[in-house]
N, C-alpha and C positions, 0 to 999 in steps of 0.2 A: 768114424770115431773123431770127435772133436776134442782135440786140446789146446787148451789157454796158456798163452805166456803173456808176463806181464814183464818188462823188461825193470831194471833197479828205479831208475829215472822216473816212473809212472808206477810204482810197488802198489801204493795205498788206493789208487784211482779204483788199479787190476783187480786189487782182493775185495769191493764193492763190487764190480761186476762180477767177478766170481760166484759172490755171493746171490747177486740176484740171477745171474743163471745157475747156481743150485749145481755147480760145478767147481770142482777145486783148480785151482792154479797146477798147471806141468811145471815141475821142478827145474830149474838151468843152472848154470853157473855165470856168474861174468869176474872175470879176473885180471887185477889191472897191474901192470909195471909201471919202476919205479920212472921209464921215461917216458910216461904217457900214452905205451900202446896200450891194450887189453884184448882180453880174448874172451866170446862168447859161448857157449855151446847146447844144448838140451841134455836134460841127465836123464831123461826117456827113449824109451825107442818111438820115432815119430815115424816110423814105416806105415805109408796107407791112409796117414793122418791126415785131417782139416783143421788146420793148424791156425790159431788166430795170435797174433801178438801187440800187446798194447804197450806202445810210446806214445808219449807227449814228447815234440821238438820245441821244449822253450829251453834258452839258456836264462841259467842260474847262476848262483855262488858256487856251483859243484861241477858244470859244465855247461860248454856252451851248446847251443842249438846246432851246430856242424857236428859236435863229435855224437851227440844223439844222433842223429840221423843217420852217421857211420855205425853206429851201434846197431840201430835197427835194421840196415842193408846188410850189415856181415850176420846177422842172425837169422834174418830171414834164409839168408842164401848158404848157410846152414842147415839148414830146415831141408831147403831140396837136395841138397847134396844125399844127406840122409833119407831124403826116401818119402817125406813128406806129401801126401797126393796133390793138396791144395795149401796154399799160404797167404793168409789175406790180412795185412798192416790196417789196423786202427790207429786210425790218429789222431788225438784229443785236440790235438792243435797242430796245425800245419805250418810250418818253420818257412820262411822263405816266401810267403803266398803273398806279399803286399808289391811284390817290384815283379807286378802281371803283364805289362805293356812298356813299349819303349816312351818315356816324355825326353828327352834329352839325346844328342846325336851320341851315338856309339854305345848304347844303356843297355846290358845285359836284360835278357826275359827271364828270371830265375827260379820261377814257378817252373817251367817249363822244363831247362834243367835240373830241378830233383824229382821232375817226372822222368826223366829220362833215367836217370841214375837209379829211381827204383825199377823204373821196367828192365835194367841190364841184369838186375840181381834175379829176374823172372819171379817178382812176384806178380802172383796172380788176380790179385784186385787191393783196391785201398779204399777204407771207409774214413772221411775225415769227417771230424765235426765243427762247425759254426767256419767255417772259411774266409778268407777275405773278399773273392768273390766268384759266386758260383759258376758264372759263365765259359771265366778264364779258369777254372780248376777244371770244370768241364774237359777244355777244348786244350789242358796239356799232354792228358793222359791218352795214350793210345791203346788201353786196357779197361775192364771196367771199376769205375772209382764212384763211390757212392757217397754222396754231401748228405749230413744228418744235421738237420736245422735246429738253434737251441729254443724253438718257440716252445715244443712241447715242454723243455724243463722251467723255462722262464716265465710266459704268460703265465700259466695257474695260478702262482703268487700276486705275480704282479693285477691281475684281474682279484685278488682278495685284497692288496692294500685300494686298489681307486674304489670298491666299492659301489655305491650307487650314484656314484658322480659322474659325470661328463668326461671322458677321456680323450683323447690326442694324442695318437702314437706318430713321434717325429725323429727325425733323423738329425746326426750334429752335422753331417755335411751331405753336401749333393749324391757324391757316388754311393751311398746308403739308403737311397731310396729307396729302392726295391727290397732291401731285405727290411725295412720300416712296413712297408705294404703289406707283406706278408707277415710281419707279427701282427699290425693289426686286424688281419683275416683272422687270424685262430683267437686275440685277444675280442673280439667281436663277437664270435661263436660263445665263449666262454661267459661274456657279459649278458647276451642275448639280446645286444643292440648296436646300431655302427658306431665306429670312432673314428673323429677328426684326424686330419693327416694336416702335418709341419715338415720344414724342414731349413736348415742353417747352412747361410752362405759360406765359403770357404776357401781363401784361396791360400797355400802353402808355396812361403820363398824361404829356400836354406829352412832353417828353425822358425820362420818366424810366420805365423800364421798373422790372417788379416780377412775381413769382410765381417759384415754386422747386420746383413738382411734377414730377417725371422719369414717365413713366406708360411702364412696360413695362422688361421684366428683361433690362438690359445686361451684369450681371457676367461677367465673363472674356470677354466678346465685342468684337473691333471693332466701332465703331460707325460708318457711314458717317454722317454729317449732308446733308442735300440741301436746297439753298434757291436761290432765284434769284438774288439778289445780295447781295453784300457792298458795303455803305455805310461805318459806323463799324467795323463788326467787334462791336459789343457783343450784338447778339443770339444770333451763333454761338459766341461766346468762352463767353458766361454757360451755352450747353446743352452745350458741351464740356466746362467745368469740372465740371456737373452729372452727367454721365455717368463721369468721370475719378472722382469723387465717390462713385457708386453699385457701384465697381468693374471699369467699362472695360478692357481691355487696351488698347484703343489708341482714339486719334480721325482719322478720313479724313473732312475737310470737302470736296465736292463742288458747287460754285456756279458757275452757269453767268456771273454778270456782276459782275467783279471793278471797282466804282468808287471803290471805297479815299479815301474823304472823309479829310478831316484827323484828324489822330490814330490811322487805322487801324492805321497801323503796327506804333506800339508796342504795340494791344493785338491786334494779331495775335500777337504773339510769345510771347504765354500757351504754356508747356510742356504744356497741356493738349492742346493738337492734334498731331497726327503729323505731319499732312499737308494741304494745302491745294492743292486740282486747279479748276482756272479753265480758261473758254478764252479767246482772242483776240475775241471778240463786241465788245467796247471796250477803247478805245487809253488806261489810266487816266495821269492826268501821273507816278506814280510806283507803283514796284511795290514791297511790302510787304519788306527784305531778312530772306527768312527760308531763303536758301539754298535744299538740296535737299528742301527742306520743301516748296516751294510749286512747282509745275507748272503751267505751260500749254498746256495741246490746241486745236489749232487746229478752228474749227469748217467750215473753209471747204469739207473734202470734203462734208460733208451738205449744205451748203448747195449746196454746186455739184449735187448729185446730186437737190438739190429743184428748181433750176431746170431742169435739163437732164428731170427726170421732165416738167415743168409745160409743159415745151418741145416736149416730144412727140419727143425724140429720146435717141438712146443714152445710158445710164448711162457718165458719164464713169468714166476710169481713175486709179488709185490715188494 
């Protein structure tokens, strides 16, 4: 028996995939005091269940990405307490996945630790989407954890605005490579021809970013940009302007987790980008106004079609 929970933090994401698996939402409760605890619970009987629960860990104006994450570990572990057969965390966005490796003497691995933290709670598998990077989400988990890449929601579009132009799918910085490569496989397929590969130097001190090598020949080509998320906006601004630079015809920025920290706004609004294609993975407190510039794809059919595969039943409908 499959039931869906969509925890408060993720509501609207949930009831889109609800809907495209043609399945209703399990009712819960989450109730909060006035000093900050809260309590979660299921208002079903989850005895026997394949229990799926959708958070996003971003912080907001409403909470930060720690107390999500507590949300989802005390409700999962909920879940088994009650009886639950199987319990398996989606996660629209994975909180903590940027600080994968040690660069500095004494640097926490933090990926690693809320692997750990979710395996204590015994859930039994975690499906994350678009990650920071797949190798190291890979090799924290000591359970099964399945990566769901945002090419399928992303390229489609993004392959209808380049049209019959020359494309160049690039990366704003080195460690992006690979997940560049692989959008431009499925954006290739979709076109039914190859595309050029880019990519933007980058080197990061405190705040202050620095390097200005463009590596590989964008002139007269759209350039798609592929990155996991958008924070300040200054690392995709800086490889758009660079490419606009090198002779670009156009810039289509591709990111699957739009969290638009302060000031992204304005520097979204750089004339150097065409286009800006996001999905719903997280609820940012404010969306960039850059009009019909900026698109959001909803990611909730894959995602429904990853549970309903993991579910062992039919591919949901459109």
């Amino acid at each position: 028996m499959l039931q869906l929970f969509a925890l408060q933090a993720t509501r609207d994401l949930g009831a889109r995939i609800a809907t495209h698996l043609g399945h209703a939402l399990a009712a819960h409760e989450e109730r909060e005091f006035q000093d900050g605890e809260h309590k979660l619970r299921p208002l079903v009987d989850v005895r026997g269940a394949d229990a799926f629960v959708v958070q996003s860990l971003h912080g907001d104006a409403h909470a930060g990405a720690a107390d999500k994450l507590v949300r989802l570990l005390f409700f999962a572990a909920a879940l088994r307490d009650h009886g639950a057969a199987r319990v398996t965390a989606v996660v629209p966005y994975l909180a903590y996945a940027r600080k994968d490796r040690r660069t500095q003497p004494f640097d926490p691995v933090t990926s690693r630790y809320v692997a750990q933290l979710v395996e204590a709670m015994h859930i039994d598998r975690v499906v994350a989407f678009e990650v920071h990077n797949v190798a190291a989400f890979d090799n924290a988990f000591r359970m099964p954890a399945l990566h769901v890449s945002s090419d399928a929601v992303l390229a489609p579009q993004a392959a209808r605005l380049v049209g019959d132009r020359r494309a160049v799918v690039a990366s704003p910085d080195p460690g992006g490579v690979k997940r560049a490569q692989l959008f431009g496989e499925t954006l290739a397929k979709l076109l039914g021809r190859d595309c050029g590969s880019a990519f933007m130097e980058k080197r990061r001190t405190g705040d202050v970013l620095s390097g200005t090598l463009l590596v590989g020949d964008v002139r007269g080509a759209v350039v798609v940009l592929v990155d996991d998320l958008i924070s300040t906006g200054t690392t995709l601004v800086r490889a758009a302007r660079a490419c606009v630079e090198q002779g670009a015809a156009g810039v289509i920025a591709c990111v699957a987790h739009g969290l638009f920290a302060r000031g992204s706004a304005e520097t979204l609004h750089d004339a150097a980008l065409s286009s800006l294609l996001i999905t719903d993975s997280v609820v940012p407190s404010t969306l960039p106004a850059l009009g019909e510039r900026l698109q959001v794809i909803s990611a909730a059919p894959l995602l429904a079609q990853t549970i309903a595969t993991l579910h062992g039943g039919a591919a949901p409908g459109p």
